[in-house]
Every structure is written in structure tokens, then in C-alpha cells.
C-alpha positions, 0 to 999 in steps of 0.5 A: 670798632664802631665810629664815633659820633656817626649814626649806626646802620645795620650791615648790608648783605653785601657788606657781611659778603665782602667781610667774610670773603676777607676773613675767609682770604686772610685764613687762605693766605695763612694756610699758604704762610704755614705749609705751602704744599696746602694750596688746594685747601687755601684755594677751597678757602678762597672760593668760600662764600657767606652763602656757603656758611649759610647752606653749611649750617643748615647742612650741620643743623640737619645732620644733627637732627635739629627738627627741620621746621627749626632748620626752616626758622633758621635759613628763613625758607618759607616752605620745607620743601625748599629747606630739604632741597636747600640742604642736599641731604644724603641721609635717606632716613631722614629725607623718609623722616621728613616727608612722612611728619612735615606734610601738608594734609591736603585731601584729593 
């Protein structure tokens, strides 16, 4: 799949963008071939994103109790804080978790 004899370039963030929005549309455009009464599916499909993999592997990186300065590694968020918000977590346990072993300990 590479061209031949053409000097390699990294992909660009819109380039994997417009990649994954093709895979995502082939995959609607089959689940429309194979049970056309799953058109909500097909058109949730359609609206997915690189960003929505991104923020949905962090959300499973998360819920899987990965240390979330891993988690922070991974999505390259320079603050916790942003990672936390970034994942919209729904588990309180782990939120109280969070904040109680990732804070900074900053005397008043």
C-alpha cells in the first residue's frame, strides 16, 4: 500500500480524520445492505468521528480501571483534570478515587 520510489510522510490529523470517517461510511453503508430496518445504527455510524474513537478509548481505558495518569499518557492531556473532564465519567467511585490520590499538594 505504500508508493513506491515517493518519499514517506507521516499521515496528518486530517488525513487519519477522513480515513476513519471512510471506514466508519463503508460499515454504515453495510449495516444499511444487510438489515435496512437498522438505519438509526447506520446513521449513528455515520456521525462517528476519530475524535469519538479517541474519547471512546479513553472512556474504556477508564471504566477498565487503568491508572488514570496512564489514561492522561494515552490521550497526551497535559493536566488530570482535563482527562477527568475529557471522559465524562459516571462512576462516582472512581471520580472520589481520583481526586483523593491524583492531587496536587499545594499548602494554602
Amino acid at each position: 500500500m505504500l508508493p513506491l520510489g515517493l518519499p514517506q510522510r507521516p499521515l496528518t490529523r486530517a488525513a487519519v480524520h477522513t480515513i476513519i470517517k471512510a471506514v466508519f461510511s463503508r460499515a454504515a453503508q453495510q449495516i444499511r445492505y444487510r438489515n435496512p430496518e437498522q438505519e438509526w445504527q447506520a446513521e449513528q455510524l455515520e456521525q462517528a468521528s476519530a475524535h469519538w474513537l479517541r474519547h471512546t478509548a479513553g472512556s474504556h481505558m477508564a471504566n477498565k480501571q487503568i491508572d488514570l495518569r496512564h489514561v492522561r499518557d494515552t490521550l497526551g492531556h497535559e493536566s488530570l483534570t482535563t482527562t477527568n473532564i475529557y471522559l465524562h465519567s459516571t462512576d462516582d467511585a472512581r471520580h472520589e478515587e481520583t481526586e483523593k490520590h491524583h492531587k496536587l499538594d499545594w499548602q494554602a
